[in-house]
ROTI-575715 format. One record per residue: x, y, z of N, C-alpha, C in turn; chain; residue number from 0. Coordinates in pm, 1 decimal. Last residue first. Layout:
N
R        nx        ny        nz       cax       cay       caz        cx        cy        cz  chain  resi
R         X         Y         Z         X         Y         Z         X         Y         Z      A   NUM
...
END
This chain:
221
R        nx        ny        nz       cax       cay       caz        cx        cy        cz  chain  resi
R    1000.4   -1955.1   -2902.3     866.0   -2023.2   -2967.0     882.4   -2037.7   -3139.8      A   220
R    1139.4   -1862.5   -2791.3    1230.1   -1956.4   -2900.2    1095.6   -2070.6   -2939.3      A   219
R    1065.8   -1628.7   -2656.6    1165.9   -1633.9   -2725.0    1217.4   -1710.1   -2827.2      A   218
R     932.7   -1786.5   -2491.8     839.9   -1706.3   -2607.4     957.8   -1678.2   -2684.5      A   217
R    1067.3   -1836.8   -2304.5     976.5   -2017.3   -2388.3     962.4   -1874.5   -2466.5      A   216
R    1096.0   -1592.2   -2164.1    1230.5   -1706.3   -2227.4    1177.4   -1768.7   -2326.8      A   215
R     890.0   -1532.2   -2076.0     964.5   -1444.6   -2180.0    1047.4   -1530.1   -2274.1      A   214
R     855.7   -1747.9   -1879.9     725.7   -1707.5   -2001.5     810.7   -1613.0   -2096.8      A   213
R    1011.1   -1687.8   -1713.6    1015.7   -1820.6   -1788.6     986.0   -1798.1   -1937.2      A   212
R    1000.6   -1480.2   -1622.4    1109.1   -1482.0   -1672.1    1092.5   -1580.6   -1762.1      A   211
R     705.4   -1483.3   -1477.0     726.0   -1415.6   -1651.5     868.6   -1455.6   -1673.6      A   210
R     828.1   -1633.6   -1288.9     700.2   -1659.3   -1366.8     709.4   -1619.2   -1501.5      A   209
R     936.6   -1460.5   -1133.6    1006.3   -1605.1   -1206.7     942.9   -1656.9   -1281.9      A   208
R     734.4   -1293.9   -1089.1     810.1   -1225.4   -1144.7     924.5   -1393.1   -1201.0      A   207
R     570.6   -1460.8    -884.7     501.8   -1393.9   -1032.6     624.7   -1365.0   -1118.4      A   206
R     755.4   -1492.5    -667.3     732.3   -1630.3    -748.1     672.9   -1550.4    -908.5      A   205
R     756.9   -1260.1    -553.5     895.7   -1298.3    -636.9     820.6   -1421.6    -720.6      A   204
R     466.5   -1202.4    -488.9     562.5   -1146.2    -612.9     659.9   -1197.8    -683.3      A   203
R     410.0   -1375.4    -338.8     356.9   -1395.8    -465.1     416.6   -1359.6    -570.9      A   202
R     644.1   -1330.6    -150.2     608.5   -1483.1    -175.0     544.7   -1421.8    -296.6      A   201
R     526.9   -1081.1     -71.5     653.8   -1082.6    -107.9     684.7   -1243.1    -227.2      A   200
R     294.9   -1147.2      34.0     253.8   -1075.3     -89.4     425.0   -1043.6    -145.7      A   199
R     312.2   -1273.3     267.3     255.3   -1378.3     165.3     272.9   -1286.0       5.2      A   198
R     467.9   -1145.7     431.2     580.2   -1249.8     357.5     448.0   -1325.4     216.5      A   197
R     279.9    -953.4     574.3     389.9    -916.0     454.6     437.0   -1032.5     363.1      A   196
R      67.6   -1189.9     617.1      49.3   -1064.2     564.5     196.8   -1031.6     514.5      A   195
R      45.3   -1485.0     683.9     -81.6   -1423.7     580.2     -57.7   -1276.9     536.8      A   194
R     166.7   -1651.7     827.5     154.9   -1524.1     893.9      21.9   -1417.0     777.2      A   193
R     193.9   -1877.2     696.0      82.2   -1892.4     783.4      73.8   -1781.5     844.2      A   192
R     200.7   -1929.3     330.4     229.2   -1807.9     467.9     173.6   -1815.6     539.3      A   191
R     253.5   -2137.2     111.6     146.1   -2112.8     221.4     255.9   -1993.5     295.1      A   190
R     245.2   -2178.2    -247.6     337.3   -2117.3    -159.2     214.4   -2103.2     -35.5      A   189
R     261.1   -2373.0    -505.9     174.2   -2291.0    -411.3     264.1   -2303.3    -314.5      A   188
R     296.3   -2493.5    -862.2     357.4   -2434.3    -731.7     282.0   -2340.7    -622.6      A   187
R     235.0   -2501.0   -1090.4     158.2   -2607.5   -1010.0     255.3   -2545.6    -848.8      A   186
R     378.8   -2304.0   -1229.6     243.0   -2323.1   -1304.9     128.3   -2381.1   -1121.1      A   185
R     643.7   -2429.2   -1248.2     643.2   -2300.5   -1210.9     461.8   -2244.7   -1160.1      A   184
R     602.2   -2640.7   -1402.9     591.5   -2679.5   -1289.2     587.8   -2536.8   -1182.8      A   183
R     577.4   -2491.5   -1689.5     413.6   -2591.6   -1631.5     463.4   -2606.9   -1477.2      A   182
R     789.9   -2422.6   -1669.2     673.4   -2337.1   -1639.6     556.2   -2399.3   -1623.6      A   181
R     944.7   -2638.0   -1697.7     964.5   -2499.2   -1594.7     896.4   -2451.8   -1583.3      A   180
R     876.4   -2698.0   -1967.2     825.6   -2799.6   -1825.5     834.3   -2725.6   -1700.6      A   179
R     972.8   -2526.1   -2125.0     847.9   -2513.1   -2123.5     801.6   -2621.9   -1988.4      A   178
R    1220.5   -2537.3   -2076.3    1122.0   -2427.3   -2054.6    1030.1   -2452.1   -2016.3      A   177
R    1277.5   -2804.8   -2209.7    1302.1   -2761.5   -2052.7    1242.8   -2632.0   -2020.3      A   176
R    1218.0   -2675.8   -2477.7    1139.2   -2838.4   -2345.0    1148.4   -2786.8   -2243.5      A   175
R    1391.3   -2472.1   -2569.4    1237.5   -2493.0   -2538.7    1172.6   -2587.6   -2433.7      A   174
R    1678.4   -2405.5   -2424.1    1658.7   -2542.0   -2402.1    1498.7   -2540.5   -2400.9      A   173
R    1832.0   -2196.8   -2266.8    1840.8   -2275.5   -2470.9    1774.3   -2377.5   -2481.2      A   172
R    1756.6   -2205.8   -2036.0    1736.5   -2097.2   -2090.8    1755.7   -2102.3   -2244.2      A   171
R    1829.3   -2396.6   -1830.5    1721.5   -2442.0   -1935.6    1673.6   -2299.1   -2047.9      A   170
R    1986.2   -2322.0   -1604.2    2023.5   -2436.4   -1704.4    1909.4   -2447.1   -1840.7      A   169
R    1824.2   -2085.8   -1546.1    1967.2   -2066.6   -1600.2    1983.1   -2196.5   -1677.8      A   168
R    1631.1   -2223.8   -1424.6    1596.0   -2118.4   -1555.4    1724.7   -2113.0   -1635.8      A   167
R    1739.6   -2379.3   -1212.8    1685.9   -2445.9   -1340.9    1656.6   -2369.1   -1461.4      A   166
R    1808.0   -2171.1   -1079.9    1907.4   -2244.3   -1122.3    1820.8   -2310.7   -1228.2      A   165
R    1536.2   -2069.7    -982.2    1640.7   -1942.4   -1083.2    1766.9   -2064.0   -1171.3      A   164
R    1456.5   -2339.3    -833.0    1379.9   -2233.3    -970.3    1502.9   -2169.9   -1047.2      A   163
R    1617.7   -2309.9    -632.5    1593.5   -2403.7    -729.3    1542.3   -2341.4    -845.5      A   162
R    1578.9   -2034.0    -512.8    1708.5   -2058.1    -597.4    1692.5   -2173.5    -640.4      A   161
R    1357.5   -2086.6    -410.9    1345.4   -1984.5    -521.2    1431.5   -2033.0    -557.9      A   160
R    1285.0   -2258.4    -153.5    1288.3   -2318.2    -360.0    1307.7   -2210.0    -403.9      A   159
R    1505.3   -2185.1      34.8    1349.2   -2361.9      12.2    1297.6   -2333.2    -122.6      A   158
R    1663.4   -2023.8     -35.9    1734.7   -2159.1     -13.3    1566.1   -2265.9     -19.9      A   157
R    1451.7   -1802.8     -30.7    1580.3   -1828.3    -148.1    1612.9   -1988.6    -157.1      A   156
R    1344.1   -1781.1     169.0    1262.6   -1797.4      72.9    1361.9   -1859.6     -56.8      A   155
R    1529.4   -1658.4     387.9    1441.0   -1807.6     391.3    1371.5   -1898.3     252.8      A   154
R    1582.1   -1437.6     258.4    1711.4   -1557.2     364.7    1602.2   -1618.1     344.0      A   153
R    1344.4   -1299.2     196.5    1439.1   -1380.9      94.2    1550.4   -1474.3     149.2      A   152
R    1291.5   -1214.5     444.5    1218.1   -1260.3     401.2    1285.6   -1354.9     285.4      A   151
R    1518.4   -1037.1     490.9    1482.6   -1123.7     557.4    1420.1   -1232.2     514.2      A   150
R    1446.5    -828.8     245.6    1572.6    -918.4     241.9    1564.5   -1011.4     347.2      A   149
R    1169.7    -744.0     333.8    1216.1    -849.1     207.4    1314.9    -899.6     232.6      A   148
R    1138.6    -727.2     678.2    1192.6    -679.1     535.2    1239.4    -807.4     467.7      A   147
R     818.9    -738.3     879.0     965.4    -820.8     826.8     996.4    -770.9     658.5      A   146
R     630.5    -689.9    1116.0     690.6    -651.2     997.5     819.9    -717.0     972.0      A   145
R     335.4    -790.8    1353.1     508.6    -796.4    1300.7     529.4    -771.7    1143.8      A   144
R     192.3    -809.6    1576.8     199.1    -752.6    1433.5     297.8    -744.4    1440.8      A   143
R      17.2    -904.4    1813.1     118.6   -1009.4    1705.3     148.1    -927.2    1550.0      A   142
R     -39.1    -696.7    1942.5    -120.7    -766.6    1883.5     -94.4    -850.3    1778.2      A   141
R     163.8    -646.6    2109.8      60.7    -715.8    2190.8      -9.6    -757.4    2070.8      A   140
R     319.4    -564.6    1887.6     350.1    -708.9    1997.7     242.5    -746.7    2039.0      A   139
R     227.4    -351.1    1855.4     266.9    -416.7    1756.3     334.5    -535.5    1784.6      A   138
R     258.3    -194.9    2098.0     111.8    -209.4    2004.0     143.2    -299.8    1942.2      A   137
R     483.8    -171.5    2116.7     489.9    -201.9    2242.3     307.2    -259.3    2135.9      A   136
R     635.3     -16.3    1933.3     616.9    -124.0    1915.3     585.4    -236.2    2003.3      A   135
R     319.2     197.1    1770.5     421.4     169.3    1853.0     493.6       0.6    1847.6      A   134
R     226.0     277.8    1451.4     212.2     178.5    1571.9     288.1     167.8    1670.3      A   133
R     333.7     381.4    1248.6     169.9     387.2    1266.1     160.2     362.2    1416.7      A   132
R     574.0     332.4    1123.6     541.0     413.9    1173.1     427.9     468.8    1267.4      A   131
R     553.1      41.5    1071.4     627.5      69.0    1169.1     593.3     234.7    1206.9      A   130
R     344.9     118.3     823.1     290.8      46.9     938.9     396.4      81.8    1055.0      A   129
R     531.3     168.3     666.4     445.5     326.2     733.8     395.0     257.1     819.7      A   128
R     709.9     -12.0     583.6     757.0     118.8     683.1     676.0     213.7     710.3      A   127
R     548.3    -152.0     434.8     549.6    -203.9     575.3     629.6    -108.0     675.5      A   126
R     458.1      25.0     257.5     367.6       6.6     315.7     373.9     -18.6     446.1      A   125
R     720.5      -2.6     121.0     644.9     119.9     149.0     587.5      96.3     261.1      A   124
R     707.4    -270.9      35.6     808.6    -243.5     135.1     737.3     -93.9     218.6      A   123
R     560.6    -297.7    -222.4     526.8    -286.4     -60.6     589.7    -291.3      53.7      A   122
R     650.5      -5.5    -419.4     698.7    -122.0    -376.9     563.3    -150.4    -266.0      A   121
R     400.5     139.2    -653.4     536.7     153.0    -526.6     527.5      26.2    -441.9      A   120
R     191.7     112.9    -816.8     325.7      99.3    -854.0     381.5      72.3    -754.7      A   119
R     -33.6     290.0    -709.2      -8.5     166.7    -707.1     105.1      35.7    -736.6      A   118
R     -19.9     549.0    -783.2      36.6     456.0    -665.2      75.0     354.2    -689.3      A   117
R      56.9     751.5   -1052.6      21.4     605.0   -1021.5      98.6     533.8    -894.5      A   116
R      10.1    1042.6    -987.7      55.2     963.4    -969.6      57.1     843.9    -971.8      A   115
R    -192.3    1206.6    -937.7    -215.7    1207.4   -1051.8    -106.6    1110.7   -1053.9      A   114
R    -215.6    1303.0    -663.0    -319.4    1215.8    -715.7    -255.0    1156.0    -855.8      A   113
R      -6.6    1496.7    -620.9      26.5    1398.5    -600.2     -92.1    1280.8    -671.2      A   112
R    -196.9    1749.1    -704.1    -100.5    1660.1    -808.6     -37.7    1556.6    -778.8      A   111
R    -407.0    1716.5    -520.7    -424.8    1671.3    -654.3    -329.9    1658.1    -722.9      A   110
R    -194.3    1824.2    -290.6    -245.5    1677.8    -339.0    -319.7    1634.2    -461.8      A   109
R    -101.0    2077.1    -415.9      18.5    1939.7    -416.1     -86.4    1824.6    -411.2      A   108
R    -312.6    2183.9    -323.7    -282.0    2204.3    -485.7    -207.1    2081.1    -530.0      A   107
R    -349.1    2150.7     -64.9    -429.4    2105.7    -169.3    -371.1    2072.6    -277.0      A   106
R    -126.3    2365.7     -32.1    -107.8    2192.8     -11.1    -229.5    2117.5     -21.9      A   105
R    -108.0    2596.6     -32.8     -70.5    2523.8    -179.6     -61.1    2355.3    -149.3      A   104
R    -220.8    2738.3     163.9    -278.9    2695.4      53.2    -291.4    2607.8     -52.6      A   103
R    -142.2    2544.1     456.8     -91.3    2635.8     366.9    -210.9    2626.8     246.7      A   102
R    -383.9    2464.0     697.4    -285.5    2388.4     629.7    -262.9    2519.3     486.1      A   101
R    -454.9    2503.4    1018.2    -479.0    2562.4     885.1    -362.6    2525.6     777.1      A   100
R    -366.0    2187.3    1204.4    -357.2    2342.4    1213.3    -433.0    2360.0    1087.6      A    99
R    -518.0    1898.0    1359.3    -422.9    1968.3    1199.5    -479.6    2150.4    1213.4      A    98
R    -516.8    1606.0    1533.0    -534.1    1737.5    1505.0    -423.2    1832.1    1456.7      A    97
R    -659.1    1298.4    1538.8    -540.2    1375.9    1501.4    -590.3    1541.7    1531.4      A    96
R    -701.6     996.9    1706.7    -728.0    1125.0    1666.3    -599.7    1232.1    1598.1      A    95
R    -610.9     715.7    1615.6    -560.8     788.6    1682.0    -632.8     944.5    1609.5      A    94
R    -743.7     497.6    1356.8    -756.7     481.6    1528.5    -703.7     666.8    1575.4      A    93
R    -637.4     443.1    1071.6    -687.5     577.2    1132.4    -786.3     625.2    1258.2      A    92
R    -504.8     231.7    1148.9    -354.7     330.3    1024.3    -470.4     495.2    1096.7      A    91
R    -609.3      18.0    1232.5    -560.1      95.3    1303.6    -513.1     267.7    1272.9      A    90
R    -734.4    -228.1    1095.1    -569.3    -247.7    1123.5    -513.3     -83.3    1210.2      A    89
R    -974.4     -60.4     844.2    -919.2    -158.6     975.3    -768.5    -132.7     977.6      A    88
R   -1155.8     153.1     726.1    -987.2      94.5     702.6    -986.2      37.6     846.0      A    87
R   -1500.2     127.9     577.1   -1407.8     123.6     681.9   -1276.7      76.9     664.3      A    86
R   -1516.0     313.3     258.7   -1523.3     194.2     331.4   -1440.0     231.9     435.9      A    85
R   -1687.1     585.1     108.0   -1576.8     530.1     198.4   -1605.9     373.9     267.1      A    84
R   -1941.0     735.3      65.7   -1861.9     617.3     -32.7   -1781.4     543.0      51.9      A    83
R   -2006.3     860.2     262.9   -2050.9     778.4     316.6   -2026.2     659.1     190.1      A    82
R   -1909.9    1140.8     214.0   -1835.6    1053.6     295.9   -1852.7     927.8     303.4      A    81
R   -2100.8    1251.8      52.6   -1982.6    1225.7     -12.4   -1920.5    1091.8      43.4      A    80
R   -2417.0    1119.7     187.2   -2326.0    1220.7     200.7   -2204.4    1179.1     110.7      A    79
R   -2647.2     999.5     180.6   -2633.8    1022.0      81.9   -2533.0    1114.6      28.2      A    78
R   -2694.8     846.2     436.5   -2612.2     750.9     358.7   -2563.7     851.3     171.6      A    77
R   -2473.1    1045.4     682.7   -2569.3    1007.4     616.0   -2571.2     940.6     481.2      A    76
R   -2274.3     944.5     924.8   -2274.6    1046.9     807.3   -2397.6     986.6     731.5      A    75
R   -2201.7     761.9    1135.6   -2306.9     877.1    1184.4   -2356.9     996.2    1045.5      A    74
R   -2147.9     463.9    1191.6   -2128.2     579.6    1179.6   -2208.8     630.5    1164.2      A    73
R   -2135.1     205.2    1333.7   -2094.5     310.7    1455.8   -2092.7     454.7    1325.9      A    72
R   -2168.6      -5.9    1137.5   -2291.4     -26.5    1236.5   -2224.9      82.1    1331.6      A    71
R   -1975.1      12.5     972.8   -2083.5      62.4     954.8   -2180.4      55.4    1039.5      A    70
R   -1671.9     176.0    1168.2   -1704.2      27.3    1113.6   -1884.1      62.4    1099.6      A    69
R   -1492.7     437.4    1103.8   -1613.5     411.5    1158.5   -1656.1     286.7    1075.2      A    68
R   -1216.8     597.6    1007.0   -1178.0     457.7    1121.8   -1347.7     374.0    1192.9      A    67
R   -1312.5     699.2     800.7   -1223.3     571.2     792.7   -1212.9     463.5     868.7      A    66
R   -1458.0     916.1     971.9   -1550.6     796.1     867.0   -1449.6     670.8     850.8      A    65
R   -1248.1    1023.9    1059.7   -1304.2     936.6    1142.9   -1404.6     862.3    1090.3      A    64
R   -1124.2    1150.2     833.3   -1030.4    1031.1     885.6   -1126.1     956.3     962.3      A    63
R   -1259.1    1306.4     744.3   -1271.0    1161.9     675.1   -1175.0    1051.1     719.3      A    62
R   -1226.5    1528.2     954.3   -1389.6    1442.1     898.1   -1354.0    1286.3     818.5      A    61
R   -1007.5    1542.6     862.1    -976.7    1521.5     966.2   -1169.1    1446.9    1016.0      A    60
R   -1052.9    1702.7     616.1    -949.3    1575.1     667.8    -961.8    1496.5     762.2      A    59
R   -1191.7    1962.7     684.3   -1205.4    1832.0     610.4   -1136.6    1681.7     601.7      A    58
R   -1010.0    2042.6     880.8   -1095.3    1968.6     919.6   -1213.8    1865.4     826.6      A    57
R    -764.9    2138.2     646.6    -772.6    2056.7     786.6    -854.0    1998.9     854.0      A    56
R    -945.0    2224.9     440.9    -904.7    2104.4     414.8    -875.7    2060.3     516.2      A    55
R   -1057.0    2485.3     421.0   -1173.5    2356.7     523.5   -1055.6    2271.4     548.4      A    54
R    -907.8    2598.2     246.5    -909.4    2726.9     345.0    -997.8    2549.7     494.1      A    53
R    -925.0    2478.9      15.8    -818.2    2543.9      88.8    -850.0    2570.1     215.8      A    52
R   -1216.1    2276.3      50.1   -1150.9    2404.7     -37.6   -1013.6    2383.5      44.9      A    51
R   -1370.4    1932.0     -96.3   -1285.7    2035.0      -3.7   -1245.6    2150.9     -47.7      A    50
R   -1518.1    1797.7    -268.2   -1574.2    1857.8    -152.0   -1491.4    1929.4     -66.5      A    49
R   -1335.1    1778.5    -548.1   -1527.1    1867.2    -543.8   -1588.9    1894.2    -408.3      A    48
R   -1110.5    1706.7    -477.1   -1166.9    1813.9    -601.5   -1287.3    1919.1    -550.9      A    47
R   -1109.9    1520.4    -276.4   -1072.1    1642.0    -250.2   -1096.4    1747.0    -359.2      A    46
R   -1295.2    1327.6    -422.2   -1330.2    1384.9    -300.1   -1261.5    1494.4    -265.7      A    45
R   -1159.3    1266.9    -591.8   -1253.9    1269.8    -669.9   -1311.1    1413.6    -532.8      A    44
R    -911.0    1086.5    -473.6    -930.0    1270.3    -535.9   -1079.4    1323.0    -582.0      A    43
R   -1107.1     915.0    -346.0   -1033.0    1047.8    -265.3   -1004.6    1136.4    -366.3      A    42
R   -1201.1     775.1    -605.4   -1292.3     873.3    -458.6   -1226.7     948.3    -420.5      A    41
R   -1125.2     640.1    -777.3   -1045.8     783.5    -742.8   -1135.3     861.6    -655.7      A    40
R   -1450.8     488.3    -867.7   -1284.0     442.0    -876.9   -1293.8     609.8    -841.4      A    39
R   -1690.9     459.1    -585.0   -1646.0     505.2    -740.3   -1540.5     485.4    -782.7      A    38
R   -1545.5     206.1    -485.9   -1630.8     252.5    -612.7   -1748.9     376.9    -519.4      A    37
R   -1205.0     131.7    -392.3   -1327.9     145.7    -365.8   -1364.8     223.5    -486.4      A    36
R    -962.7      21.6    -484.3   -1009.9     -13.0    -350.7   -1159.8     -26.7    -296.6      A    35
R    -805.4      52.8    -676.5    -962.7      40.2    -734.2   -1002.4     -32.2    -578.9      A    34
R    -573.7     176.1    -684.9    -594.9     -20.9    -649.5    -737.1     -38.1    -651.6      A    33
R    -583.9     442.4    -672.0    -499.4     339.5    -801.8    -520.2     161.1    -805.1      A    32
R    -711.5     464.4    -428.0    -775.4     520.9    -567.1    -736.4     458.8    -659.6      A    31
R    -538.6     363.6    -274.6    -647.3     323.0    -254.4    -702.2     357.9    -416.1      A    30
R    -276.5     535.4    -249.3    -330.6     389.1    -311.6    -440.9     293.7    -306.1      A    29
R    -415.5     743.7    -162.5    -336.0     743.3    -267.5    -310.5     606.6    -322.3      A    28
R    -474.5     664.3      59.5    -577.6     690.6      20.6    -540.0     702.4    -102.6      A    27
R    -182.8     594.9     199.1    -287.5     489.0     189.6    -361.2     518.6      86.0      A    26
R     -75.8     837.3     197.7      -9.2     717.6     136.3    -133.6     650.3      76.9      A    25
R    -234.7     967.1     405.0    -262.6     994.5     306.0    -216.3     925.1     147.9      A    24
R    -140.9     805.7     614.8    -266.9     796.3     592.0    -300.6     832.2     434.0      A    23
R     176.3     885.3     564.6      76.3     768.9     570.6     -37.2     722.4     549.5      A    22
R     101.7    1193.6     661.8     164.0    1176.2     568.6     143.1     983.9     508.8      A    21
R      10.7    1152.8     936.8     -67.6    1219.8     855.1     -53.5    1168.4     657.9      A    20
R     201.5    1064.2    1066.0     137.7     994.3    1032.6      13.8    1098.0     905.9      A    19
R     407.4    1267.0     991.9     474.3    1149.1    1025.6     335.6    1023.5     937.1      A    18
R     262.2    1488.0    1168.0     307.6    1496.6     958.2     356.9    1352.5     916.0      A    17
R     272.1    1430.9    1401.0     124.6    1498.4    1345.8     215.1    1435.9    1173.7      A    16
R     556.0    1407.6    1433.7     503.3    1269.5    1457.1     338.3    1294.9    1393.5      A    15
R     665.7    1661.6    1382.8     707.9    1568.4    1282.5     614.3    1434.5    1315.5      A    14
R     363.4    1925.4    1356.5     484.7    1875.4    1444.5     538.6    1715.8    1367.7      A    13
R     339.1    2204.5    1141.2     305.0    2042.1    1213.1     370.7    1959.6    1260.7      A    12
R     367.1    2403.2    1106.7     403.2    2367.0    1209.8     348.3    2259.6    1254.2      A    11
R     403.2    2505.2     844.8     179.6    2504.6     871.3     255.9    2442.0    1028.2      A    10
R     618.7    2381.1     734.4     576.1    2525.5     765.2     479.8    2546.2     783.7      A     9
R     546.2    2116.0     764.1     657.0    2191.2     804.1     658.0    2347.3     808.3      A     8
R     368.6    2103.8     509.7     339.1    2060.5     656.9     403.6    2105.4     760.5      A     7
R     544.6    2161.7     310.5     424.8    2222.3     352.1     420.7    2192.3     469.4      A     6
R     707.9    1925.2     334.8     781.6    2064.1     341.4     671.6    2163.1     395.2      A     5
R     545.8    1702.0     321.3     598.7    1763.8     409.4     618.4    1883.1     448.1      A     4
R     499.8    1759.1       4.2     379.2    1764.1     116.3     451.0    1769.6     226.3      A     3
R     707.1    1696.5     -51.3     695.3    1912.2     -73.8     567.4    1834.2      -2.2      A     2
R     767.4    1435.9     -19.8     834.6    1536.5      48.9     824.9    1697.8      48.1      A     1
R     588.7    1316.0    -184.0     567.4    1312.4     -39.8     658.6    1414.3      29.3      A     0
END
């Protein structure tokens, strides 16, 4: 992400144009690795074979507004490249943009950024490009709120994770006790009534106590 900047930076894109630009393109990058949409790797698939160097700014800038077009408002035909794309809600590609002639070599960088496994990167990621996306005057009125993990863990720690971790610790020589740790590890549901950052923080840490168990019991299987 940062020699895509750097590019961007010299093509004079101003830091809030590259800011979000740079996001969007986050997204589409994990879109391809999260099998978001079919064909699998549309977007690179899409910058390979339908963009050159010389289009890519307004090629871009074409698929940003297919992104932000819910199917009953778009206008690309059904047998066009574009018209793989699913609509992205939540906003990320609401705001028009406009992109100078973008250097040569910043194609080149995005197929190699493609080649990257997104899908990997934290979701912390995610929730600092949203703060970027949105004002926070936007992000009130429409009850959107971001909250960092470590916040998220003040609460989550003391109502049962640290039960959990303490019982792993006491039961770590101990097959039975494993193995009941994980049947109860097993029957555990977690509610988020906010449904978006804290529920996919919630799944994780609980998944990841999950395998600790499962490593442990296998250990002294």
């Amino acid at each position: 992400m940062g020699t895509l900047y750097t590019h961007l930076e010299s093509a004079g894109v101003g830091e809030d144009e590259a800011t979000l630009l740079l996001a969007r393109l986050l997204f589409l990058f994990f879109g391809d690795d999260a099998d978001m949409w079919r064909p699998p790797a549309l977007f690179e698939n899409h910058l390979r074979n339908h963009t050159t160097p010389e289009t890519l700014h307004t090629d871009l800038i074409e698929l940003f507004e297919v992104l932000n077009a819910p199917a009953d408002r778009r206008t690309v035909d059904a047998g066009s490249p574009l018209s793989f794309f699913r609509y992205i809600n939540g906003g990320l590609f609401e705001d028009p943009m406009r992109l100078p002639h973008l250097p040569t070599d910043f194609r080149g960088a995005l197929l190699e950024a493609c080649s990257f496994n997104w899908s990997v990167i934290s979701p912390a990621v995610f929730g600092s490009m949203f703060q970027t996306v949105k004002s926070r005057e936007a992000r009130r009125h429409g009850g959107e709120h971001y909250t960092t993990e470590a916040n998220i863990l003040k609460t989550i720690q003391p109502l049962f994770l640290d039960e959990y971790r303490d019982r792993l610790d006491r039961a770590w020589n101990d097959k039975g006790q494993l193995t009941k740790l994980h049947n109860d590890l097993g029957q555990l549901r977690v509610l988020d009534p906010s449904f978006m950052r804290n529920f996919y923080v919630s799944r994780d840490t609980v998944h990841r106590e999950r395998l600790s168990s499962r490593q442990a019991a296998s250990t002294f299987a």
